[in-house]
C-alpha positions as CSV (number, residue, x, y, z in Angstrom):
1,X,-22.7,42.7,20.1
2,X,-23.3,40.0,17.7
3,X,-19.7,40.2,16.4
4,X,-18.5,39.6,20.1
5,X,-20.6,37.0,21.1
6,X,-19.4,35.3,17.9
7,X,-15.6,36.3,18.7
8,X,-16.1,34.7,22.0
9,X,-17.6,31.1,20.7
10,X,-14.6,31.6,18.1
11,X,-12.1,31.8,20.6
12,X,-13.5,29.4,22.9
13,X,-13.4,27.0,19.8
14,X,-9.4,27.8,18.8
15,X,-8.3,27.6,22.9
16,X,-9.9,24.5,22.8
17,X,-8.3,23.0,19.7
18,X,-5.0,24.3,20.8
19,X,-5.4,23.1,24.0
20,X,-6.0,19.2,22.6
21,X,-3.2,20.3,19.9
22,X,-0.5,21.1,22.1
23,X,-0.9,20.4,25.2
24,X,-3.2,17.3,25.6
25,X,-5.7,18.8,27.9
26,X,-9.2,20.6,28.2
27,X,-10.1,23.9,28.0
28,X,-12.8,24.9,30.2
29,X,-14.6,28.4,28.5
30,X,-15.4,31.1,31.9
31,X,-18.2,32.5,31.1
32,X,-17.7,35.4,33.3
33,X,-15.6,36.7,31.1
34,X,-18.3,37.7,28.6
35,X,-19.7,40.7,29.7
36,X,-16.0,42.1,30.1
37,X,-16.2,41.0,26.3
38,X,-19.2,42.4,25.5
39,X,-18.4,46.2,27.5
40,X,-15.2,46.1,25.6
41,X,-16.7,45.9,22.3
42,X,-19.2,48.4,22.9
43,X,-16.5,50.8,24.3
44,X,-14.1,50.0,21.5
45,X,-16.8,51.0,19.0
46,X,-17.7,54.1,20.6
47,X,-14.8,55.7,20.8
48,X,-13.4,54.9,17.3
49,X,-16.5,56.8,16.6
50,X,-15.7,59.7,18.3
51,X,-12.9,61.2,15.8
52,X,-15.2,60.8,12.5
53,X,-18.1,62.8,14.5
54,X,-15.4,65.4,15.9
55,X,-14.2,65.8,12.0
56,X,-17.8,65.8,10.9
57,X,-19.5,68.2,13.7
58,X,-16.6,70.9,12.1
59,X,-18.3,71.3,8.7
60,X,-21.6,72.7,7.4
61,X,-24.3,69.9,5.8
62,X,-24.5,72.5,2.9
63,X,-21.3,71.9,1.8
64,X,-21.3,68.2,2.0
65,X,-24.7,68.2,0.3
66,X,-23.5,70.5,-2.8
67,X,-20.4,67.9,-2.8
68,X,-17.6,70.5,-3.2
């Protein structure tokens, strides 16, 4: 949550500077925008979790303990 709240003020930053940069006017930050921002990165995390627990519910902790 942190890393998307700090993506957001990040991005808000770089519109705004490209806005002045290029086209000579403001950029106004929506701020309903972030909890879209902040559902997608929790959803984004979960499911590239999903494959390494899959892989991981397959094999017996007594084999990953003895390291073999």
């Amino acid at each position: 949550m942190v890393g998307a709240l700090l993506g957001y003020v990040v991005g808000i930053g770089v519109a705004a500077w490209i806005g002045r940069a290029n086209f000579h006017s403001p950029v106004e930050p929506r701020l309903g925008v972030l909890p879209f921002v902040l559902v997608g990165s929790v959803a984004v995390a979960l499911l590239s979790a999903l494959l390494p627990i899959g892989l991981l519910r397959r094999v017996q902790p007594a084999m990953i303990l003895r390291g073999e």
